[in-house]
C-alpha positions as CSV (number, residue, x, y, z in Angstrom):
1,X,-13.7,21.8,-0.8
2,X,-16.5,24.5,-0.7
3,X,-17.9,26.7,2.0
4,X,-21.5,27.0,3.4
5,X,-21.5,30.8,3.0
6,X,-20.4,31.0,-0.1
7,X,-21.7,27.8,-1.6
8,X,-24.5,26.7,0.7
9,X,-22.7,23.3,0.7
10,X,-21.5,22.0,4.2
11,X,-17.6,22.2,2.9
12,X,-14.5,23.1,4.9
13,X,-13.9,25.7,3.0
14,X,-10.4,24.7,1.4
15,X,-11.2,26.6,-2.0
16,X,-12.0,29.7,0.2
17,X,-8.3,29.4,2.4
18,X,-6.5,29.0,-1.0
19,X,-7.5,31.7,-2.6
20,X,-7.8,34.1,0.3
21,X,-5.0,32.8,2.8
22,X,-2.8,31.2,1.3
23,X,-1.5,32.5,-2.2
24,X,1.6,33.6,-2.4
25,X,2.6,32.1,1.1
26,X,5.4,29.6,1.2
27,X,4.6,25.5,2.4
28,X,6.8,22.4,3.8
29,X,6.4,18.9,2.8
30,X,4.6,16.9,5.1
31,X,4.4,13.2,5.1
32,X,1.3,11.6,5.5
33,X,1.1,7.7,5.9
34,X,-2.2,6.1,4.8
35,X,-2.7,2.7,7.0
36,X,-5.6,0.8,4.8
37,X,-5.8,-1.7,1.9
38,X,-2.9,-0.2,-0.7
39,X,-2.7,1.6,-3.2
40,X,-2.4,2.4,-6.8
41,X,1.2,3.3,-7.1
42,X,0.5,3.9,-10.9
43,X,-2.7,5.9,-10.9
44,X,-1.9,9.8,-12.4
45,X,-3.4,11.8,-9.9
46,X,-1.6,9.8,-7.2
47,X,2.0,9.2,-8.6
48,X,3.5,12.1,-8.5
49,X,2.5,12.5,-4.3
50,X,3.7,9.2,-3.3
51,X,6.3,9.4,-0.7
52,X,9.3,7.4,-2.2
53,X,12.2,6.5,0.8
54,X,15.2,8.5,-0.1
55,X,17.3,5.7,1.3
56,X,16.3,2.9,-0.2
57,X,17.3,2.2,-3.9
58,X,14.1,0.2,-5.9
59,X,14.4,-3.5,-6.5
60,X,17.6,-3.8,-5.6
61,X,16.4,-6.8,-3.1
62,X,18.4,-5.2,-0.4
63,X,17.4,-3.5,2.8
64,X,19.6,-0.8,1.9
65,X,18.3,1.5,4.7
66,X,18.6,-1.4,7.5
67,X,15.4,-0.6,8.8
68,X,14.7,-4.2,8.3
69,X,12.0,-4.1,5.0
70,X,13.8,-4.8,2.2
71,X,12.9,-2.4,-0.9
72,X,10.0,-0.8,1.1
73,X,10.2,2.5,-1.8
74,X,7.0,3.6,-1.6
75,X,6.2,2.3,1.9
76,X,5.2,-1.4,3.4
77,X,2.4,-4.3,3.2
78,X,2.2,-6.3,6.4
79,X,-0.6,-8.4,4.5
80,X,2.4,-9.8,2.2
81,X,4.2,-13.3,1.7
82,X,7.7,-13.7,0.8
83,X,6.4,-15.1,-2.6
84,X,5.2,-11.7,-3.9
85,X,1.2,-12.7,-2.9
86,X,-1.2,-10.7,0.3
87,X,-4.2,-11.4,2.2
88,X,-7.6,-10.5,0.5
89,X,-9.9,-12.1,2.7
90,X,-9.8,-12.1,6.5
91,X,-12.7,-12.9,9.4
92,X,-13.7,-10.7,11.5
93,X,-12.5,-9.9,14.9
94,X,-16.0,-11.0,16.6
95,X,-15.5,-14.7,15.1
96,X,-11.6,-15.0,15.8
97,X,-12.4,-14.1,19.3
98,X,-15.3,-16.3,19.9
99,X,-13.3,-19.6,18.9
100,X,-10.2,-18.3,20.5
101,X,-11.9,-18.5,24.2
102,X,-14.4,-21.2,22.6
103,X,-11.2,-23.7,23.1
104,X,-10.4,-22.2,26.7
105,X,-14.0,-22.3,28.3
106,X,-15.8,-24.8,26.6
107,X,-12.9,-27.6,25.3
108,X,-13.5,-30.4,27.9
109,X,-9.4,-31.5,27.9
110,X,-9.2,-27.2,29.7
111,X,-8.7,-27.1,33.1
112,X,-8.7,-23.5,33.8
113,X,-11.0,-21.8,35.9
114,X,-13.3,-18.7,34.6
115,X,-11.5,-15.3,35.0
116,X,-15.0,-13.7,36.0
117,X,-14.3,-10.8,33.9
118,X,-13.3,-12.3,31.0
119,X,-16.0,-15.2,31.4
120,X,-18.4,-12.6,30.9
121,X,-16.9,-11.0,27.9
122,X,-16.9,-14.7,26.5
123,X,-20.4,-14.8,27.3
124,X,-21.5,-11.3,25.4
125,X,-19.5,-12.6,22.2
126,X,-21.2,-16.6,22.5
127,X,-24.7,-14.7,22.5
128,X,-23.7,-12.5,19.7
129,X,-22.0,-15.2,17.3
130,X,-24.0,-18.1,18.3
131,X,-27.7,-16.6,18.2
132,X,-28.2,-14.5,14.9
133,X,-31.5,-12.4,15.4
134,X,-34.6,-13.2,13.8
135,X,-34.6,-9.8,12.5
136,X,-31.1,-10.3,10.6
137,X,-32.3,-13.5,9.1
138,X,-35.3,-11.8,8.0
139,X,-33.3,-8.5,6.5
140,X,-31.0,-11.4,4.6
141,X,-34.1,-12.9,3.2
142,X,-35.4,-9.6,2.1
143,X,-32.7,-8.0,0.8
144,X,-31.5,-11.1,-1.0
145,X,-35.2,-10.6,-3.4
146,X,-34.3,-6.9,-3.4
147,X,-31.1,-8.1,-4.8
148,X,-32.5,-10.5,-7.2
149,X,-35.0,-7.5,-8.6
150,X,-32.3,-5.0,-8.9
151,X,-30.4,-7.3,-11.4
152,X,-33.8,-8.3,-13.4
153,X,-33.9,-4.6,-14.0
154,X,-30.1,-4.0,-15.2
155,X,-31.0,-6.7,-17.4
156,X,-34.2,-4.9,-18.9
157,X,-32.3,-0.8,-17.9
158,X,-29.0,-1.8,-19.4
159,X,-30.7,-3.3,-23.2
160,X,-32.7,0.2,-23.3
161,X,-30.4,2.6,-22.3
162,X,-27.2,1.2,-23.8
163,X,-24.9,1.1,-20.6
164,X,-24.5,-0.9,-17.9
165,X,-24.3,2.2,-15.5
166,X,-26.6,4.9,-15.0
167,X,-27.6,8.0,-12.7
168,X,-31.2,9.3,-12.0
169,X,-30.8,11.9,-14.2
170,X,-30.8,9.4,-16.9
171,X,-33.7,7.0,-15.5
172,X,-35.7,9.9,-15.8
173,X,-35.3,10.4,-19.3
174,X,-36.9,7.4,-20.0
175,X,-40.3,7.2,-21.8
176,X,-41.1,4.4,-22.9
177,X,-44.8,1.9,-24.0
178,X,-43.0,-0.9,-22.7
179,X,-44.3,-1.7,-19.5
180,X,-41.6,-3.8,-18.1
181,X,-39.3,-0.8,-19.0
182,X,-41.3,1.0,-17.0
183,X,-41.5,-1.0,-14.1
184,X,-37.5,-1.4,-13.6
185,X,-37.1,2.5,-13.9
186,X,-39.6,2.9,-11.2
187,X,-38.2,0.3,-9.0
188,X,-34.6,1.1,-9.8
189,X,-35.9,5.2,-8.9
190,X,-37.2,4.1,-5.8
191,X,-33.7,2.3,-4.8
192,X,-31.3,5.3,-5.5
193,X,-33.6,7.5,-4.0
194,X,-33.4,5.9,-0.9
195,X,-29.6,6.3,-0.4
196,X,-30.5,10.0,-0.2
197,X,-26.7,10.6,-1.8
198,X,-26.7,12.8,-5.0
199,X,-25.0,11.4,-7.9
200,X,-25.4,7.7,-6.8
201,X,-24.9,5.9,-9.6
202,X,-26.2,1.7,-10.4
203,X,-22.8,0.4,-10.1
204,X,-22.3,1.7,-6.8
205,X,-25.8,1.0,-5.4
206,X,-25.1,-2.8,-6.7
207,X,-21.7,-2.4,-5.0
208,X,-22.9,-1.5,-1.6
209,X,-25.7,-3.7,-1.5
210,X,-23.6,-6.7,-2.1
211,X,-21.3,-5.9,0.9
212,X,-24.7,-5.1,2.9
213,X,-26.1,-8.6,1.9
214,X,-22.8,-9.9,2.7
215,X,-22.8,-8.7,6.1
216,X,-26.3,-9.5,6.8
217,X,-25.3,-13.3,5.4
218,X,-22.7,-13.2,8.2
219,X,-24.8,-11.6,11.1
220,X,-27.7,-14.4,10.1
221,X,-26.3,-17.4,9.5
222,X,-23.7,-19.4,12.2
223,X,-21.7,-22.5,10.7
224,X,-20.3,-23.7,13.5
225,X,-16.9,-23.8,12.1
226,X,-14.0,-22.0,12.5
227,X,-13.1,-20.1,9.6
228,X,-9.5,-20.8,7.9
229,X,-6.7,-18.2,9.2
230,X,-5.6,-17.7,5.7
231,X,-3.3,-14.4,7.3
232,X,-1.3,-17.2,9.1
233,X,-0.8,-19.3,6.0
234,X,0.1,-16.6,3.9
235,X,1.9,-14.0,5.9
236,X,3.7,-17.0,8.2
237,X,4.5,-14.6,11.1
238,X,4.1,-15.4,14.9
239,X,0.6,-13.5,15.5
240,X,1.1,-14.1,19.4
241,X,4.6,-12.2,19.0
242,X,4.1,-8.3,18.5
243,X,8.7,-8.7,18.3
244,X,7.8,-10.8,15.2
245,X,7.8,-7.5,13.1
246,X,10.2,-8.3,9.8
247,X,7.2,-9.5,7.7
248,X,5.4,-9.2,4.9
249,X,6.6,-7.5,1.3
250,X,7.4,-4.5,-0.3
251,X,4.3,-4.1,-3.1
252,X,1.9,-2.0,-1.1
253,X,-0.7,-1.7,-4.3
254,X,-1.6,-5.6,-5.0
255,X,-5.2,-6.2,-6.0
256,X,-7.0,-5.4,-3.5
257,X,-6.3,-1.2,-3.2
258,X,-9.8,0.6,-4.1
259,X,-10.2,1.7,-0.1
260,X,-7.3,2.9,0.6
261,X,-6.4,4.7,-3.0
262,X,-9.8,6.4,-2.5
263,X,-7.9,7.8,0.8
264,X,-5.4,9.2,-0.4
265,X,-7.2,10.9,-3.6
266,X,-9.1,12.7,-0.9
267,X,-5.9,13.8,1.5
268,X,-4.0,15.0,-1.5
269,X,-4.3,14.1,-5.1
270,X,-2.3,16.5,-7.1
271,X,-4.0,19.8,-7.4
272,X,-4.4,22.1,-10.5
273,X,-3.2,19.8,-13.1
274,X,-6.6,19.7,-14.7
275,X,-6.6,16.0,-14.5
276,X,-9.6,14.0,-12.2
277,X,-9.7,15.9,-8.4
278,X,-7.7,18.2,-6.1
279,X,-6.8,16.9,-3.2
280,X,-7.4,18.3,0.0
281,X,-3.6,19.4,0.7
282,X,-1.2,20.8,-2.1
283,X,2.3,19.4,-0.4
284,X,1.8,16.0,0.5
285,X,3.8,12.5,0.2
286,X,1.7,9.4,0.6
287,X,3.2,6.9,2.5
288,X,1.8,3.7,2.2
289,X,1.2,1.4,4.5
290,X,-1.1,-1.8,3.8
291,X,-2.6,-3.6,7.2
292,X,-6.4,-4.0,5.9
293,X,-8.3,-6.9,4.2
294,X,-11.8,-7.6,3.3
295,X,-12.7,-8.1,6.8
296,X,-11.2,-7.3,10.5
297,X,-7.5,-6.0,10.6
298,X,-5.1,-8.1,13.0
299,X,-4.6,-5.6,16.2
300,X,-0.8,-6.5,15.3
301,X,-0.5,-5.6,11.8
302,X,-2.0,-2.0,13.4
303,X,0.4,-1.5,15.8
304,X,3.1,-2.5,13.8
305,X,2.2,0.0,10.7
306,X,1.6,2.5,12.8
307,X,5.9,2.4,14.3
308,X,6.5,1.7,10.4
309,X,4.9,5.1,9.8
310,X,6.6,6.7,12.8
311,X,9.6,5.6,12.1
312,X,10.2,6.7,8.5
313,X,9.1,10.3,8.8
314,X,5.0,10.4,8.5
315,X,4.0,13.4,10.4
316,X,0.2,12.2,9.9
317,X,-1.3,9.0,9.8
318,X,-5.0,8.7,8.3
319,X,-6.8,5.4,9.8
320,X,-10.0,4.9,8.2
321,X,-10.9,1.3,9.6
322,X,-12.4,-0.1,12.9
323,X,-13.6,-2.9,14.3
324,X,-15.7,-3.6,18.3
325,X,-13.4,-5.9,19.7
326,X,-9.3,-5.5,20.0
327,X,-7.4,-8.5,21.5
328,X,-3.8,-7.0,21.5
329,X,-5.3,-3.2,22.2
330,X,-2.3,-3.1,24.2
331,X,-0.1,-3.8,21.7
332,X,-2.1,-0.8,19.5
333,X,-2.0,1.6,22.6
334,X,1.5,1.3,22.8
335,X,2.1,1.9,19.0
336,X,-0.8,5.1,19.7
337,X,1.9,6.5,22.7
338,X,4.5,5.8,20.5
339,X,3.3,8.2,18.1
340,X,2.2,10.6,20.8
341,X,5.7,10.7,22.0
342,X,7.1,11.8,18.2
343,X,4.6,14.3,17.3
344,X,2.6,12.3,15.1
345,X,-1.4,13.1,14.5
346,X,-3.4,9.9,13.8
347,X,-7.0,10.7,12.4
348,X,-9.4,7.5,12.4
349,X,-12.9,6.9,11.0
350,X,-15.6,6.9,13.9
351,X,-17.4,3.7,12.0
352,X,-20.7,3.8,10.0
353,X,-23.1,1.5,12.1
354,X,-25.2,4.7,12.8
355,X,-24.1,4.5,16.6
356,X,-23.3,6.2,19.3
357,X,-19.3,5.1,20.2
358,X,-19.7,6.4,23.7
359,X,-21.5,3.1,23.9
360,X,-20.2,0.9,22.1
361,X,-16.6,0.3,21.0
362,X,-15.1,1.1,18.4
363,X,-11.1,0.7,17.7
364,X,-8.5,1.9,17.4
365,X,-9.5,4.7,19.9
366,X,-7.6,7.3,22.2
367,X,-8.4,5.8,25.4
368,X,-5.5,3.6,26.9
369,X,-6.3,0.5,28.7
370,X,-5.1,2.7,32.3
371,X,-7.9,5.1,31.1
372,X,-5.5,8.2,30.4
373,X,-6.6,9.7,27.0
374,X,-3.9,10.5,24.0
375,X,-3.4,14.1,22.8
376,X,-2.8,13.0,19.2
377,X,-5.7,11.5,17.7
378,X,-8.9,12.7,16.2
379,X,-11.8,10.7,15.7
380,X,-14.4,11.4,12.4
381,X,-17.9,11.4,11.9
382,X,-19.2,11.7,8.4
383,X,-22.0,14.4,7.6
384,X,-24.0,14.7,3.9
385,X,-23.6,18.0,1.7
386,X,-26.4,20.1,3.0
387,X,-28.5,20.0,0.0
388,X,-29.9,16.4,-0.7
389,X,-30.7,14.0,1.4
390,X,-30.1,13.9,5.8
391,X,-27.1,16.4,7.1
392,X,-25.9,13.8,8.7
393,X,-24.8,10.8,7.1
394,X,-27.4,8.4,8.7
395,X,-24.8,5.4,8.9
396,X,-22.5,7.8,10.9
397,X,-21.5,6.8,14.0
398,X,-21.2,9.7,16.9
399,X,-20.5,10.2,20.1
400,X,-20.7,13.6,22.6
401,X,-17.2,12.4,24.0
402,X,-15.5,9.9,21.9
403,X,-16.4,11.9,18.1
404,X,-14.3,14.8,17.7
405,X,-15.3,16.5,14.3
406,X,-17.4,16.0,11.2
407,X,-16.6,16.2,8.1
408,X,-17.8,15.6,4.3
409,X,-18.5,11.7,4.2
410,X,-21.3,11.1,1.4
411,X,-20.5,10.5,-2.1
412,X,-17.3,11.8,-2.3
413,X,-15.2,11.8,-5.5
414,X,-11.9,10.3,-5.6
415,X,-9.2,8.1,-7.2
416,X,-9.7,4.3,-7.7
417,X,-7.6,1.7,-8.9
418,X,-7.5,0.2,-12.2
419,X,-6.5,2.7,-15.2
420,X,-6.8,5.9,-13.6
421,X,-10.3,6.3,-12.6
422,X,-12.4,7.8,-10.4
423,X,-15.7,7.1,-8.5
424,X,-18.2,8.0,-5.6
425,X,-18.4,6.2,-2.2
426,X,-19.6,7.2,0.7
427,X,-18.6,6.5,4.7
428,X,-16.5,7.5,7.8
429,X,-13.7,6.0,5.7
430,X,-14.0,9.1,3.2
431,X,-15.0,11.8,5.8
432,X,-11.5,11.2,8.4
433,X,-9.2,11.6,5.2
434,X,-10.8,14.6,4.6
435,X,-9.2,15.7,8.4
436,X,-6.2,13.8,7.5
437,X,-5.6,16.8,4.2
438,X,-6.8,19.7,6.3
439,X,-4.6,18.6,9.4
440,X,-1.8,18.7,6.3
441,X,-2.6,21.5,4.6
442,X,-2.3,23.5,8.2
443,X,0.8,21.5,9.2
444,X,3.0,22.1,5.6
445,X,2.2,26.1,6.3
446,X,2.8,26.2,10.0
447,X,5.5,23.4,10.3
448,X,6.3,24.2,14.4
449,X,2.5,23.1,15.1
450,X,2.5,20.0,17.5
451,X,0.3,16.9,17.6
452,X,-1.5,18.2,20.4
453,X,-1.7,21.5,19.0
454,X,-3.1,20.5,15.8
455,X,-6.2,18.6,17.0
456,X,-6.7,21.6,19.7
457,X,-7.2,23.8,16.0
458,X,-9.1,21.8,14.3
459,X,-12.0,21.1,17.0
460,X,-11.8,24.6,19.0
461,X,-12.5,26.0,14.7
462,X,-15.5,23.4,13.7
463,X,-18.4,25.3,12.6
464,X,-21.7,24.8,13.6
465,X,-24.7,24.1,11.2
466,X,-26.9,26.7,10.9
467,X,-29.9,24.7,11.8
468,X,-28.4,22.9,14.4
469,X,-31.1,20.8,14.5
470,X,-30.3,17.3,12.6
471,X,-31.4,13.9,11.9
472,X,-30.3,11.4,14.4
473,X,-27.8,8.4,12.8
474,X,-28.8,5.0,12.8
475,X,-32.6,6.3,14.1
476,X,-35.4,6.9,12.3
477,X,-37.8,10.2,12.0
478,X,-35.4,11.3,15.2
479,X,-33.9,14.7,15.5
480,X,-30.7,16.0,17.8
481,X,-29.0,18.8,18.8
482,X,-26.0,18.5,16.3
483,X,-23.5,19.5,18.9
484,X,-24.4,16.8,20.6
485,X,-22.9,14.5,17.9
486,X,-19.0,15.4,18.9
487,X,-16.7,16.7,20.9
488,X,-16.5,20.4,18.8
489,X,-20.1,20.1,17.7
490,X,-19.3,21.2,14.2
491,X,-17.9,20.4,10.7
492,X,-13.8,20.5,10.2
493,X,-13.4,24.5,9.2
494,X,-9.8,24.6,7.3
495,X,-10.4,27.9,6.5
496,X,-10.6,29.2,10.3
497,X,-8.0,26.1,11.4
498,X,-5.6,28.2,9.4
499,X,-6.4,32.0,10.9
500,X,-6.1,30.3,14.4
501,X,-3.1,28.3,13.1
502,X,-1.4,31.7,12.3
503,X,-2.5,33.0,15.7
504,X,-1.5,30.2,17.4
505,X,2.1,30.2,15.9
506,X,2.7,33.7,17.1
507,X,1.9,33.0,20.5
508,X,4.3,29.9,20.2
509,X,7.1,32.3,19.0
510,X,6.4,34.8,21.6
511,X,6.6,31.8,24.2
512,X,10.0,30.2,22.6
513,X,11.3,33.8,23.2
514,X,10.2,33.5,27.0
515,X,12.2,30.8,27.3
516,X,15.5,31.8,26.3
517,X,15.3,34.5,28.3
518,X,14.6,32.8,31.2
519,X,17.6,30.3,30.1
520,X,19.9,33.4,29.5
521,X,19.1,34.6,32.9
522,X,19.9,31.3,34.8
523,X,22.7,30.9,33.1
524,X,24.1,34.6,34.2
């Protein structure tokens, strides 16, 4: 929320644009739809912004709208079963595919003949799910004891300091003739000093290391065996059948919600009521929309809640997934022109493998399969807060063409499920909701803005840093040119979005005007 020149903190300067642009100035709804894992339908920052459909009366058990989801209030869950349960757990997209053409390429009973191009997409994804690196195998290894360690020392930190959480604020308070005591401080030090995030706490270095040992497990270890399709067993839909839209259920919170009610604190949890965080933008409805498990979304469930989204009025869509391989990106391209065609900004998270996306893929993205580009979406890159640790988040991924903007992405505070809490976490996923709010904010003031219009704003007015110079992501000890990172070269600006915003409606006006002259005059 804060600004570089008056905080030295690399903010977008939303504070700043209140208080000098905006006060006073009148503001329109604007509906965004969050496409992620749920949310917290009951949490108090959140439930007075969700979007609730004006047409549909609550548990009623009727599709009173006709739009063909029954009770869909607060928005819809394509993980969902007609028995009230959803998808937790799903593979990922690299596995699915890999025994999908297993059974056409290598299934003795198949007769068909290699499509050369696809035969050699088959053979990039048999090399990278059937031959784990040694050096994954020996990361697993390693971090497994780095696990086993850290929970040796919340055993001995935990007795000594009377919680089961703790910051390094509070590890350095400890003095202590014990020598095991001392030991676990310094080793636990050591650990949340190499996130380089300010305020990490133990619970959320635990947190992310289990999901990095998880992933490692996965990247190391090949069973052979095809994992269960528990999406198919639960959700019962026709996967091959993107006209197989009607399912799914209306509870779009579930158990499974900390991702995507982390969103939506970010884009616009309610502001000034002296309770937990402001949101980004201070007239927002959240429209849910649930399409993302513990592992790879289904390419159809994306296209799908994207038209859901479309359809029932969201203006803005925040998308902060992504996977590197898209079966049905077809099906997703045509939901993406779909949206182009209404108006409707999509903002998605550039991924946090520390790459560079104009290598490698990364999806949903705004290139069609005919190689045309979309006008309506903006893709995120996450940078730190200028004061502690790299400016650039180093599991950021970039890209000169296919990264748009940066934005705040490290240890960001927002809402979380379970009792109206609050926490830290970090990523690309945090960083593109911040452009979904700002994208918002401008939209609710200058309601005319298009699609188009409103990504032109918010790259042409991303500042630079003032040390351009910056660690490069997913490298180490290398430094770039940070315009070299994105498309704009700079950190979202909502402060100068909204002076060229004002600008930019004028000139629209004066153009409309144009127009009707030149309509009056044909018509004389």
């Amino acid at each position: 929320m804060l600004s570089y020149d008056t905080d030295s903190v690399y903010g977008i300067g939303a504070e700043k644009a209140y208080r000098e642009l905006l006060e006073g100035k009148k503001s329109h709804t604007v509906i965004v739809a969050v496409i992620d894992s749920g949310i917290d339908t009951t949490h108090e920052d959140l439930k007075p912004i969700l979007w609730h459909n004006p047409k549909e009366i609550p548990g009623n058990n009727i599709d009173d709208d006709g739009n063909g989801y029954v009770d869909d209030v607060n928005g819809w869950n394509f993980l969902g079963a007609k028995d009230g349960s959803s998808v937790k757990e799903d593979s990922d997209e690299a596995t699915r595919e890999y025994f999908r053409m297993k059974k056409k390429y290598i299934d003795p009973d198949s007769a068909l003949a290699p499509d050369s191009k696809e035969f050699a997409y088959w053979t990039r994804l048999k090399d990278r799910i059937e031959r784990p690196s040694s050096q994954n195998k020996a990361n697993y290894k390693m971090m497994q004891k780095v696990q086993e360690n850290l929970l040796h020392c919340e055993a001995i930190l935990s007795e000594y300091l009377k919680t089961t959480d703790f910051t390094l604020q509070q590890l350095d308070t400890i003095r202590s003739n014990d020598q095991d005591v001392m030991l676990a401080k310094s080793f636990a030090l050591r650990l949340l000093n190499s996130t380089g995030e300010e305020g990490m706490t133990y619970q959320a270095l635990k947190t992310d290391l289990a999901e990095y040992i998880k992933d490692l497990k996965r990247k190391a270890e090949f069973s052979g065996q095809e994992p269960q399709d528990k999406r198919a067993t639960i959700v019962g839909d026709d996967l091959s059948d993107i006209n197989d839209r009607y399912y799914g259920n209306a509870d779009v919170m579930g158990q499974f919600a900390t991702h995507g009610t982390h969103v939506s604190g970010i884009i616009a949890a309610v502001r000034g009521n002296n309770v937990g965080i402001d949101g980004v933008a201070d007239n927002v409805r959240i429209m849910a929309v649930k399409v993302v498990p513990e592992g790879d979304e289904r390419d159809k469930d994306v296209a799908l809640g994207i038209r859901y989204a479309v359809d029932n009025g969201a203006q803005i869509i925040n998308m902060s997934f992504g996977k590197g391989f898209s079966p049905q990106k077809a099906w997703v391209d045509d939901a993406i022109r779909y949206a182009e065609e209404k108006g409707v900004l999509l903002v998605h998270a550039a991924g946090n493998d520390g790459a560079n996306n104009d290598e490698v893929e990364n999806y949903p993205k705004d290139t069609y399969n005919n190689g045309k580009e979309a006008n309506n979406l903006i893709t995120v890159g996450a940078i730190g807060n200028g004061r502690t640790g790299s400016k650039v988040a180093g599991f950021s991924n970039y890209g000169k063409k296919e990264v748009d903007v940066f934005a705040p992405g490290v240890q960001i505070y927002s809402t979380v499920p379970g009792g109206n809490k609050y926490n830290n976490a970090s990523g690309t996923s945090m960083a593109s909701p911040v452009v979904a709010g700002v994208a918002a904010l401008i939209l609710s003031y200058y309601p005319d803005l298009s699609a188009r219009q409103l990504k032109q704003i918010i790259e042409k007015t991303a500042s630079p840093l003032p040390d351009n110079m910056v660690n490069k992501p997913g490298a180490k000890d290398e430094t770039i040119d940070f315009s070299e990172l994105s498309v704009s070269g700079g950190i979202v600006n909502v402060y100068e979005a909204l002076k060229l915003a004002e600008k930019t409606k004028g000139e629209n006006a004066k153009e409309n005007r144009r127009k009707a002259r030149m309509s009056a005059a044909s018509k004389d």
